[in-house]
MARSEDO-619693 format. One record per residue: residue in one letter; x, y, z of N, C-alpha, C in turn. Coordinates in steps of 0.1 Angstrom, whole numbers, plus 5000, padded with zeros to 4 digits. Example, Ala and Ser with C-alpha at 12.3 -4.5 7.8 and 13.67 -1.06 7.14 Angstrom:
residues 2
A513249435078512349555078513249675078
S512849785071513749895071512950005079
//
This chain:
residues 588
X982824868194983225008193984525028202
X985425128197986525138205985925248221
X986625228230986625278238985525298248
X984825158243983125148249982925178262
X983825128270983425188285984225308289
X984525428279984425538289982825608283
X982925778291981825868289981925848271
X980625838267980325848256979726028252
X980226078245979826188242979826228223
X979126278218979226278209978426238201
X979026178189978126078179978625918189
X979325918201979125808211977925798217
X977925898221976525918231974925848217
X974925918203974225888195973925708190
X975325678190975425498183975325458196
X975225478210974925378220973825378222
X972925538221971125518213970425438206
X971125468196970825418184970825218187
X971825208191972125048193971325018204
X971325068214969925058228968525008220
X968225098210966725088205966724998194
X967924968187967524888177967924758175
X968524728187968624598195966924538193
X966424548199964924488201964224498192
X964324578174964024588160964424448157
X966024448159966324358148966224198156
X966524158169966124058174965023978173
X963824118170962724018173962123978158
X963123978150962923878136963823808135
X964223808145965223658147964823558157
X964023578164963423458173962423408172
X961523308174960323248173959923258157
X958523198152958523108140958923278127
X959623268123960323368107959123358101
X958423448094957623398082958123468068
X957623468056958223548045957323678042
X958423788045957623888047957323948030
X955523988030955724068014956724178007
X956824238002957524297993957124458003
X957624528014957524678012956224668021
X955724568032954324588034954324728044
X953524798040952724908050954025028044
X955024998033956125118034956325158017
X956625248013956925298004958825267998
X958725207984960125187984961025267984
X960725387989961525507992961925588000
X961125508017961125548030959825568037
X959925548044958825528053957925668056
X957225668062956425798063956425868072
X957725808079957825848097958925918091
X959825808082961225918079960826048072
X959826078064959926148054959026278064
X957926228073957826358081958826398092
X959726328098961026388100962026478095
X961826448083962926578076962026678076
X960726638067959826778062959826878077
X959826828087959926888101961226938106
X962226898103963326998105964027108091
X963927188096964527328085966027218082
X966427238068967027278058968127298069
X969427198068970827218076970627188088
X969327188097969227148112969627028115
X970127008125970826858131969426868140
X968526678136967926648142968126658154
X966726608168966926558178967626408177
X968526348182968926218178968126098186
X967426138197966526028199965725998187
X964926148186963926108175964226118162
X965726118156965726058147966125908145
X966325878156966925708159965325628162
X964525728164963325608163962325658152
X962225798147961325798138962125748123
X963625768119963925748108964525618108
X965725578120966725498115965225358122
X965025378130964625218135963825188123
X962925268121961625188106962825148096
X964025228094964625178081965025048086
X966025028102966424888104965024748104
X964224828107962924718111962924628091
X962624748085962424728069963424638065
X964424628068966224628063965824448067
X965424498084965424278090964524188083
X963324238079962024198074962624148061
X963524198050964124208040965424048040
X965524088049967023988053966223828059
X965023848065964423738068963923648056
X963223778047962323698036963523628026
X964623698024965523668016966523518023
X966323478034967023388035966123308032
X965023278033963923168032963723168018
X963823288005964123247997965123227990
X966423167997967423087994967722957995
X966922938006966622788006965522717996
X964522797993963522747985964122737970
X965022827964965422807956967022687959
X967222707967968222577970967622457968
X966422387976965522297974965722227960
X965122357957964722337936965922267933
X966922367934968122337928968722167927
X968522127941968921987943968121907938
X966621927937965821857930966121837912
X966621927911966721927898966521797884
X967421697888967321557882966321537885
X965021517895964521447897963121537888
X963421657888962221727879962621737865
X963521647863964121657846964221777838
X964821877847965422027839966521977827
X966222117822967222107811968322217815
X969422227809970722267814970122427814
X969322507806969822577807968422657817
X967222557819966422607833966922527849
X968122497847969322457859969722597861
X970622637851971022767852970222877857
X969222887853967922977854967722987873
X967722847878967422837889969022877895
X969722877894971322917900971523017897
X971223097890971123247884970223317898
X969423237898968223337908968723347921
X969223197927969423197938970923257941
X971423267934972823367935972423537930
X971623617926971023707925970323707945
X969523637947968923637956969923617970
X971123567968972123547979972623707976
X973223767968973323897965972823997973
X971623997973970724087975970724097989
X970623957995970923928011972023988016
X972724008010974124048016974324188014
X973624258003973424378006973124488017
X971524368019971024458032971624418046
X971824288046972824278059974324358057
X975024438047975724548043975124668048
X974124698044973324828050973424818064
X972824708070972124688085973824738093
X974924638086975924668095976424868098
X976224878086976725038085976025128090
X974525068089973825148099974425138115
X974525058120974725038132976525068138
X976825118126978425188129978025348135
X979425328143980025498148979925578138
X979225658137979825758125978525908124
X978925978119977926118119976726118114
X975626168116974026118112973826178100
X975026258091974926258079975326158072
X976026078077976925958070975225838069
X974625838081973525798083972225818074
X972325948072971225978069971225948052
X972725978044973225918028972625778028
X973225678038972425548039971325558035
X970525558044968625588041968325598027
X968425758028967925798015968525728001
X969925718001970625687988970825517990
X971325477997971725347991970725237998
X970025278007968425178007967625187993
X967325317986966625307980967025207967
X968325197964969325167951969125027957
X968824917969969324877972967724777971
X966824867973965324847973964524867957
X965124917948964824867934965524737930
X966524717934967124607925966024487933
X966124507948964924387953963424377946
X962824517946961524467933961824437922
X963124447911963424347900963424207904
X964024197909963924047915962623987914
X962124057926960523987923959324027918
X959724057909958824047891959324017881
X960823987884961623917877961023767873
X961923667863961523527857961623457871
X962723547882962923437894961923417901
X960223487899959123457909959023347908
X958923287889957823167891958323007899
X960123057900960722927907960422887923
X960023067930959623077942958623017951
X957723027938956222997942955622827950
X957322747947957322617950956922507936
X955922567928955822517917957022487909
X957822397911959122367904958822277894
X957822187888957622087883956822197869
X956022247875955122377864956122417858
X957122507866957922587859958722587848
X959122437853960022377844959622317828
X958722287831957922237818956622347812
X956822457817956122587809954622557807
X954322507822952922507822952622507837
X951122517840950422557853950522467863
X950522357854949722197863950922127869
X950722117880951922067888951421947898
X952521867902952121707904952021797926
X951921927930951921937942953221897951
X953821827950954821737961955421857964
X955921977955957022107961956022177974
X954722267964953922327973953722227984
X952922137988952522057996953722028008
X955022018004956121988010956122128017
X956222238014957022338016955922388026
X954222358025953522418031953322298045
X953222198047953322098059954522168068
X955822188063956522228071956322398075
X955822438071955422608072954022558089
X953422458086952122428094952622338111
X953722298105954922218115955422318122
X955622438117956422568128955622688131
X954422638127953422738128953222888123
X953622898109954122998103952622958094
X951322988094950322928084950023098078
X950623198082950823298070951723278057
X952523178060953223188047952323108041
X952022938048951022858039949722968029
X949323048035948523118030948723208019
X950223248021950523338011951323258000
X951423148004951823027990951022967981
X949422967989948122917984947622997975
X947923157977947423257971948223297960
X949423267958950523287951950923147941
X949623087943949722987928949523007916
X949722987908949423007894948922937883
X947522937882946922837877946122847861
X945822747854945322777844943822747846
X943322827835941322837840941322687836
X940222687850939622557849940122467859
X941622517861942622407870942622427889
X942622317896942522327910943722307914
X943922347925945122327932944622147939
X945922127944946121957944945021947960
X944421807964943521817975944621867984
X945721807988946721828002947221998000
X947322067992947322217990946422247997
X945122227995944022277996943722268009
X943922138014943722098025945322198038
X945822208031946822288045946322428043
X945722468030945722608033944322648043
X943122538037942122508048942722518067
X943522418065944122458084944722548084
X945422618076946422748076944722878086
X943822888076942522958077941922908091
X942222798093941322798110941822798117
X943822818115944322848129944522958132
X944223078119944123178123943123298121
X942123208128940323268134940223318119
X939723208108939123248099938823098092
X938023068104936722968105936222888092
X935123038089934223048086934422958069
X935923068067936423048051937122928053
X937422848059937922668062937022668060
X935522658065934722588064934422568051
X934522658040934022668030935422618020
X936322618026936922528017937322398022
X936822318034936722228033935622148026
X934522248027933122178018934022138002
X934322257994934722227983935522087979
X936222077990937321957990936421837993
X935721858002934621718005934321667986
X933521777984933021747974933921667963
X934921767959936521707948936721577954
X936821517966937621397966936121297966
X935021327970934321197968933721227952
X933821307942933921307930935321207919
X936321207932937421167925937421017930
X936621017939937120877945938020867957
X939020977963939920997970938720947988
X938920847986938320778000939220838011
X940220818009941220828025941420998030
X940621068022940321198032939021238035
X937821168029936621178034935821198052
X937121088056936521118076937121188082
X938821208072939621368078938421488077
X937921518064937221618063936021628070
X935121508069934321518075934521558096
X935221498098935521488113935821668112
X936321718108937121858106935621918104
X934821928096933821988093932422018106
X932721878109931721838121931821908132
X933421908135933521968148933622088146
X933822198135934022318127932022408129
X931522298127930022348125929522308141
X929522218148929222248159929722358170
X931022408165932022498174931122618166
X930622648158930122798154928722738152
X928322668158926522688167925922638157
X926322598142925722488134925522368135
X924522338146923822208153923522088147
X922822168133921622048121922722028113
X924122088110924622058098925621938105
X926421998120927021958128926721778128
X925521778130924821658135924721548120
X924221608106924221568097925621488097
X926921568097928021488095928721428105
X928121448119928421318127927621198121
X926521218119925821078112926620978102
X926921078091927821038079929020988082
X929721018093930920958096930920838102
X930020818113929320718122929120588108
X928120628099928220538090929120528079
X930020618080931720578073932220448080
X932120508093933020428101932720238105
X931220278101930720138105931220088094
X930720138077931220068067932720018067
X933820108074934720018076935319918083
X934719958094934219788102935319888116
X935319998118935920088126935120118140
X935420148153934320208156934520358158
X933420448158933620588160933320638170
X934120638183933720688196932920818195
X934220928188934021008191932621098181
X932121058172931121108166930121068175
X929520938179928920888191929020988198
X929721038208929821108223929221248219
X929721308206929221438193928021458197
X927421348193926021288189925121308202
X925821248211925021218228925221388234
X925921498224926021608230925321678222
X924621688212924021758205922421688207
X922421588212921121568217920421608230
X921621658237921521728250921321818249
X921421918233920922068234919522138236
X918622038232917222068235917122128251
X917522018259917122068274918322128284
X919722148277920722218289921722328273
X920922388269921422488256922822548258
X922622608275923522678280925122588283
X924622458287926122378281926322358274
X926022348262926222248248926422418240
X926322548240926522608237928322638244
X928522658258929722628265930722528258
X930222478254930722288251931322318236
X930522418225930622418211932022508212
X931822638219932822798222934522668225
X934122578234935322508233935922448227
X934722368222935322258209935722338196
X935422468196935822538182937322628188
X937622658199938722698206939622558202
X939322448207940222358205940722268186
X939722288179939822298167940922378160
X940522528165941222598159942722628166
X942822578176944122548188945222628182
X945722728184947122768180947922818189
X948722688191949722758204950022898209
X950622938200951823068202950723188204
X949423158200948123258202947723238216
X947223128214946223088229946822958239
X948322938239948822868249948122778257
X947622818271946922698277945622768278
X945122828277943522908272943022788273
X942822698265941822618262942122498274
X943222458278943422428287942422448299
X942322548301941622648315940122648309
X939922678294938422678296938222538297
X938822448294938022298299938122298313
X938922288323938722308330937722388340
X937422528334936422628340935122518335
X934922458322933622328319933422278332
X934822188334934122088342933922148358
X934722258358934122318374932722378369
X932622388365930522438361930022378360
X930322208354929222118350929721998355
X930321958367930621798370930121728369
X928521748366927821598364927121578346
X927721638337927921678324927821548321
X926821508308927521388305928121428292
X928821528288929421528281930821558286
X931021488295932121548305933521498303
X933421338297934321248293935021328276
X934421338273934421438257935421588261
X935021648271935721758277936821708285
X936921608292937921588296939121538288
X938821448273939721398263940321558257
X939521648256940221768250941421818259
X940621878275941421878283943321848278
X943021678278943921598280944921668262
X944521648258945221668243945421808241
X944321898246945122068248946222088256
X946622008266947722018279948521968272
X948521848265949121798257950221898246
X949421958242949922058228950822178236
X949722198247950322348252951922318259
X951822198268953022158270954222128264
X953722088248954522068244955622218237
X954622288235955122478231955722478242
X955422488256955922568264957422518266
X957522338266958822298269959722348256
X958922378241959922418230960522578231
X959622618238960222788241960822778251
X961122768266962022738277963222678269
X963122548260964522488255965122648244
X964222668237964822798231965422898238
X964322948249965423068259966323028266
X966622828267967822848274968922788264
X968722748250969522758236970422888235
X969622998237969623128234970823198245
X970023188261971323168269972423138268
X972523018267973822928265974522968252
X974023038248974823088233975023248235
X974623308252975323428258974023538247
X973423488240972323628237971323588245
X971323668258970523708267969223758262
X970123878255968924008252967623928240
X968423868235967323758227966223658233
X966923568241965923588252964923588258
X965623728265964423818273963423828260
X964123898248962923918242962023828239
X962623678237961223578234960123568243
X960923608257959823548267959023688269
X959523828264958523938265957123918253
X957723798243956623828229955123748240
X955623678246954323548252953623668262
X952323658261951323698263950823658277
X951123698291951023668300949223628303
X948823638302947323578301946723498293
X947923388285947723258279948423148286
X948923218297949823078309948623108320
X949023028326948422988343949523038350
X949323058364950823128372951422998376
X951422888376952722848380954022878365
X953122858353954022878340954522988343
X953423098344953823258345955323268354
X955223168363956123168374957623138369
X957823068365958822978359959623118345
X958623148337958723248328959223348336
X959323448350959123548355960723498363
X960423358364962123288370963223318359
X963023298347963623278339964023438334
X963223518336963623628331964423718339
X963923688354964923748365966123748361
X966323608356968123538360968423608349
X967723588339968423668324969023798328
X968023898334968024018336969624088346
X969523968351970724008366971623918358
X971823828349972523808341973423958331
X972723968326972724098312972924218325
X972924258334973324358346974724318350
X974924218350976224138361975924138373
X974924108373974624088387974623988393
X975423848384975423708385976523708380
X977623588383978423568379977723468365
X979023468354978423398341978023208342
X977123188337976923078339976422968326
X976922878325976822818317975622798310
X974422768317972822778310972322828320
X970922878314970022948317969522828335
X969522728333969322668345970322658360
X971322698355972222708366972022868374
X971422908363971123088369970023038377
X968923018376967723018379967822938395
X969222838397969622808405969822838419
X969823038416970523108423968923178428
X967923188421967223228421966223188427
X966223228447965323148457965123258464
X963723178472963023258479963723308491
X963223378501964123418514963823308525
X962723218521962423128532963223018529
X963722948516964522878515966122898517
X966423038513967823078516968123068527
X966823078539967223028552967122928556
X966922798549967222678554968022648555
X968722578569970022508563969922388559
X971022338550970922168543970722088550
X969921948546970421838558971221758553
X971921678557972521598555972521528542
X973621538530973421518516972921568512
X971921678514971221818507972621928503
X972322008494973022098490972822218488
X973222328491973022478490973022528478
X973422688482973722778468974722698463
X975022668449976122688442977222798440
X978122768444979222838443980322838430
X981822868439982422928423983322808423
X983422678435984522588436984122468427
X985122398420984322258418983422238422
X983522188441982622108445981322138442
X980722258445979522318438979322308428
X980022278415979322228403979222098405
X980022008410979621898414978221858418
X977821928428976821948439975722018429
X976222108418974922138409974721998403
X975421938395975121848386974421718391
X974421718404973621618412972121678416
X972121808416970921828415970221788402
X971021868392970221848380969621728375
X970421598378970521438378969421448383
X968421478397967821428404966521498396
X966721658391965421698387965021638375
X966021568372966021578355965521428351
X965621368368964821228372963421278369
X963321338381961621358380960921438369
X961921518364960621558348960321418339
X961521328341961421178332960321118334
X960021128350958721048355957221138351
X957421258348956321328348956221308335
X957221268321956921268312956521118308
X956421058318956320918319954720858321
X954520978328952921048338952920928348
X954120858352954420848366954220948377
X952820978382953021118385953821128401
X953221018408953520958422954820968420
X955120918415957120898419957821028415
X957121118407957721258403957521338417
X956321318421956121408434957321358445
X957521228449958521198451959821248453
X960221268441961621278437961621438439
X960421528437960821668439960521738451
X959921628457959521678475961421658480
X962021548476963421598479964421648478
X963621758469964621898460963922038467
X962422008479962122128478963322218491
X963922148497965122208507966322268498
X966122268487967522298477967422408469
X968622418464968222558457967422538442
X966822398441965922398435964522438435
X964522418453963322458459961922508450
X962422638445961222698440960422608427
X961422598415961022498410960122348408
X961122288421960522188426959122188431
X958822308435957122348443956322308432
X957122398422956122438412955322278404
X956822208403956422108396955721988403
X955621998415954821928425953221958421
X953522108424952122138419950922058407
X952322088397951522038384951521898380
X952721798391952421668390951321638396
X951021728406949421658411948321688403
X948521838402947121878395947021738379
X948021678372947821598359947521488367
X947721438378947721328383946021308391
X945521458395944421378399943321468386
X943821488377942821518370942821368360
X943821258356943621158355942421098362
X942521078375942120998385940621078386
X940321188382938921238385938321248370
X938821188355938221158348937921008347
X938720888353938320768357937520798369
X936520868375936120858386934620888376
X934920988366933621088362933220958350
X934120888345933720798336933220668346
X933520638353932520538363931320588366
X930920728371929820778374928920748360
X929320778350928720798342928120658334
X928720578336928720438337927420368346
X927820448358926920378366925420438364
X925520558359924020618354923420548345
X924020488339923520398326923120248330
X923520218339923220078341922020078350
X921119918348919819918357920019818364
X921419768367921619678375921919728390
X921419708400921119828412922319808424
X922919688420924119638428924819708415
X925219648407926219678395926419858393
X925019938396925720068399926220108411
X925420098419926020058434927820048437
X928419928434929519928427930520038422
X930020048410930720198401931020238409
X929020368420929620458426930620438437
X930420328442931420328455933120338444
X933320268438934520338428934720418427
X933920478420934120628417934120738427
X933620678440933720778453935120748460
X935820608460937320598466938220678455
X938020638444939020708434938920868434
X938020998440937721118447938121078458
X938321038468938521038483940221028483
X940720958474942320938475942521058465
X942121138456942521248453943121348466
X941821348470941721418482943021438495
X942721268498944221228507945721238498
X946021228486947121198476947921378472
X946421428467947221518459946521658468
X946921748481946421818487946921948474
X947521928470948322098463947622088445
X947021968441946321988431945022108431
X944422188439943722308440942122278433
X941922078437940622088432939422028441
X939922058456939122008467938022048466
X937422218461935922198460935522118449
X936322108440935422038424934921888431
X936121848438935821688446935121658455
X934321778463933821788476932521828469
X932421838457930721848449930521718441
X931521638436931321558429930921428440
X931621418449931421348461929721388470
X929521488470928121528475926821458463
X927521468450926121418439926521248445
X927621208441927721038444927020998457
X927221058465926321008483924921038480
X924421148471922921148469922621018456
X923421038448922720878440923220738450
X924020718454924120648468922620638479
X922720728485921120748491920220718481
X920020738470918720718464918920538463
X919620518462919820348457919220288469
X919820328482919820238496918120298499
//
């Protein structure tokens, strides 16, 4: 806008409203996983209900309030406008896809065309509403505004429902092989392809609405691997019950077909599916079945075994093995961007309840593969807000890390996230000078007990505005960027290391944090080898030979203890150590 930094008055004062509020509409369908939105959901193709009780509410010639026409009329139209522009780019690629495929699906020239017709119709249409979106967000008088809306969204929102009830649906649907040859039955590779990668970015509303948007002839099933993503599509988002039931159907189709190589996928899926929702006898039935899958292939099956030794435990400790199912169906159904490290923490909260569990080894492998998962989201969103940074959209951002749900991190994440948002914040203020990534900000961003240290010798301070200080940044980063290598190494000892000699720096705070969590993975390694010896030694009747174990498994707790003081699990260790000296006394 011209003249942005004087007094805004006017229809000024209105478009720097207007842009204030609809900033955070249109961003937040631009960051984290896109899905394809339906046609008009929850809106009328002729305006929304918010717009239309807005007018009915002002008399004939009245000039709205412009706050509340900038959030009851224009924001629903821009929200509608992004939703529009999202779905429409996703189906430009899907019909791009096709398009390239073409030779290989042996079209004929003139269902080539058909597919290039659509997807230039559908490039059209895209450019439309990103046409609208811009003009909305121009200077200009809230009649010029309000013509938009009413007249050329609506002109703009028929030709979109031609489209899709147009011939261009049935190229959308993924079925390119059907389409082409004027029938239902399709060899899967498009759907199947297009749905793995939907389940890869964690978008399993679209898998769902692609499973439901097939087109089939009576009698005909969708392909097993269809069937089977839309099945996980259903259990990652808490709708169990209906996986369950279409993984039964799929059991059945492939040992009817013969399809051996998904029989212990499904089965294992089903097993842990029915014990997670308190179906014990069915639970149990298909650990058996797999156990003897597995022997038939000359395999062994740990984990049905360990299943097995837990569901035999439910007669006499209900109240764990019920604890035990609430998690294994939390971790089943695992979905990052929902429940982050949740399941993380309820294993955890297990083993501080039940240390002498012998299903403990079983909870600690989850443990291990939930941290796993969650870690791996949280380093993919951090690399996104500082993508996002470094490409100077702050306000983007901020917004990803406002969508995360502060009660699916632990506070050191919380911490780091709350680091990250400061710097943005006093970024987007100018309260910082500009910086190249989001890590160089965060740089700045120390406590008061550290800003009073001074350096020691070859240590380095704040960063400044000279060379040398970028210099002196880039040697820090070398050093941290050592020790995340080691932690991703699960070297954990030498990561604690390397960041005990960053905590004097203006890495300081960071470095705490990551100390923290190299110890806490480091001795939760070390106290699952301690809880797998105990449990070892319970099993054996050789009185020296357990003997043994425990004294193992009591040094490998005792160097926890001495090793990792800031892992935060001195009582868990100082009970598990009190059972070991009582089976100890009982021996001697």
């Amino acid at each position: 806008m011209n003249n942005m930094y004087s007094t805004p008055t006017g229809s000024h004062r209105f478009t720097l409203l207007l842009c204030g509020i609809a900033s955070a509409f249109l961003f937040s369908g631009c960051v984290g996983g896109l899905k394809t939105i339906g046609p008009y959901e929850g809106n009328t193709p002729t305006g929304s209900s918010r717009q239309q009780a807005a007018q009915s509410a002002s008399p004939a010639g009245a000039v709205p309030d412009q706050a509340t026409y900038a959030r009851d009329v224009i924001i629903p139209s821009l929200t509608r406008i992004n939703r529009r522009i999202s779905s429409y780019e996703k189906k430009i690629k899907i019909l791009q896809d096709v398009d390239d495929r073409a030779d290989s699906l042996d079209f004929s020239p003139d269902q080539h065309n058909q597919v290039t017709n659509c997807r230039l119709q559908a490039t059209d249409l895209l450019a439309d509403f990103k046409h609208l979106q811009n003009q909305l967000l121009r200077e200009q008088p809230i009649q010029k505004t309000s013509d938009l809306i009413n007249k050329s969204l609506p002109d703009i929102e028929k030709k979109d429902i031609v489209f899709l009830e147009g011939d261009c649906r049935k190229w959308l649907t993924g079925c390119a092989y059907s389409a082409a040859h004027g029938n239902s039955a399709d060899d899967g590779t498009s759907v199947e392809s297009f749905m793995n990668s939907s389940l890869d970015s964690g978008d399993y509303s679209d898998v769902i609405s692609r499973y439901q948007s097939l087109v089939l002839s009576p009698g005909e099933e969708p392909g097993i691997g269809i069937s089977y993503c839309y099945g996980i599509a259903l259990m990652k988002t808490g709708r169990e019950r209906e996986a369950v039931r279409v993984f039964n159907t799929l059991l059945e189709r492939t040992r009817e077909q013969g399809a051996k190589q998904w029989e212990p996928k499904l089965l294992k899926l089903l097993a842990d599916l029915d014990f997670g929702l308190g179906n014990y006898t069915t639970a149990r039935s298909r650990y058996e079945a797999l156990e003897r899958l597995y022997g038939e292939l000359g395999s062994q099956n740990d984990w049905a075994r360990r299943q097995l030794t837990a569901l035999n435990y439910a007669g006499s400790h209900s109240g764990e093995v019920h604890d035990y199912a609430a998690l294994l169906l939390g971790y089943t159904s695992y979905n990052p961007q929902r429940d982050g490290f949740t399941v993380v923490q309820q294993a955890q909260a297990f083993q501080q309840k039940y240390p002498a569990s012998v299903i403990f080894s079983s909870v600690s492998d989850i443990e291990q593969k939930a941290a796993e998962e969650a870690e791996k989201w949280f380093g993919n969103l951090l690399e996104h807000v500082d993508r996002l940074s470094a490409e100077h959209n702050n306000e983007d951002a901020l917004l990803l890390i406002e969508k995360v749900p502060s009660d699916i991190l632990p506070m050191d994440k919380q911490a780091i996230l709350q680091l990250k948002k400061n710097s943005l914040a006093g970024a987007a203020s100018g309260a910082l000078v500009e910086q190249d990534t989001i890590q160089e900000e965060i740089l700045q961003t120390t406590t008061p007990a550290e800003s009073s240290v001074a350096p020691e010798s070859g240590q380095v301070g704040e960063p400044g505005d000279g060379s040398a200080a970028h210099v002196e940044v880039d040697a820090l980063q070398a050093t941290w960027d050592e020790g995340m290598a080691l932690m991703q190494a699960k070297d954990y000892d030498k990561s604690i290391e390397v960041f005990t000699g960053l905590l004097n720096t203006s890495f300081g705070t960071r470095a705490g944090l990551q100390i923290e969590e190299a110890s806490r993975l480091a001795a939760q390694d070390d106290r699952k080898k301690a809880a797998e010896l105990f449990v070892r030694a319970g099993r054996s009747t050789d009185l020296g030979d357990k003997r043994e174990l425990l004294l193992s498994s009591r040094r490998l707790l005792e160097d926890i203890l001495r090793k990792y003081p800031r892992a935060g699990l001195q009582e868990k260790i100082r009970r598990n150590l009190n059972r070991i000296d009582q089976e100890l006394a009982a021996i001697e």
